[in-house]
C-alpha positions in Angstrom: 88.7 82.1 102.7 92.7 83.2 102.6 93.8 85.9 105.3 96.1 87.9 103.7 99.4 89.5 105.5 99.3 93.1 107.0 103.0 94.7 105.2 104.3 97.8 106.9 106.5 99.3 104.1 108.9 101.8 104.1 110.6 104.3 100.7 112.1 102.8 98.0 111.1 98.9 98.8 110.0 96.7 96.2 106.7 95.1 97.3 104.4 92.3 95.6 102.0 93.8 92.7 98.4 92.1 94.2 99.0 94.4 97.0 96.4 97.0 98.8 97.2 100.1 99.9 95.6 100.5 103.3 97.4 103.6 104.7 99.8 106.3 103.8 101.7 108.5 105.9 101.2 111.8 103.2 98.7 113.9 105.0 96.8 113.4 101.9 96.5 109.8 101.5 98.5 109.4 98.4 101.3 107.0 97.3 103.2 107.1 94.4 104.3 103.7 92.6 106.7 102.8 90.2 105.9 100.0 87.9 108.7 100.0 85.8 108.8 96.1 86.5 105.4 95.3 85.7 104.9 97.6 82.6 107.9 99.2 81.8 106.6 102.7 82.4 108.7 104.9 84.1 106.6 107.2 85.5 105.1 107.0 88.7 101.6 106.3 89.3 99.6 107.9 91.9 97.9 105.7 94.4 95.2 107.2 97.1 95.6 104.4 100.0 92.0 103.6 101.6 91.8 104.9 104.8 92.6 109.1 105.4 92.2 108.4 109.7 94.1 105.3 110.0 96.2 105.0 113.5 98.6 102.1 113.0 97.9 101.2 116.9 94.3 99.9 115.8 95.8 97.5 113.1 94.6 94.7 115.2 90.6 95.9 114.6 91.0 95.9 111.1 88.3 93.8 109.6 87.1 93.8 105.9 86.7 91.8 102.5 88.1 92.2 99.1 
């Protein structure tokens, strides 16, 4: 088994595309991606990250498997 990398990004940043979205800071969960580089689409794509009660001081009991 791999571990993968916990990535705390902020607006704007390009970021890897075999990525999941764990948390949001929008009240409702939702991210919004542009994958203009993957697909030439321009519009963004909304995302709903996993978790809606996620405090980012309990990253370290995270456990789970994709």
């Amino acid at each position: 088994m791999t571990n993968g990398s916990i990535i705390r990004l902020e607006s704007d940043q390009e970021v890897p595309a075999d990525i999941l979205i764990i948390y949001s800071s929008n009240p409702s969960g939702l991210v919004f991606v542009d994958t203009m580089n993957l697909d030439g689409e321009t519009n963004l794509k909304e995302k709903q990250a996993l978790c809606e009660n996620f405090d980012e001081k309990d990253i370290e009991e995270l456990a789970g498997e994709i």
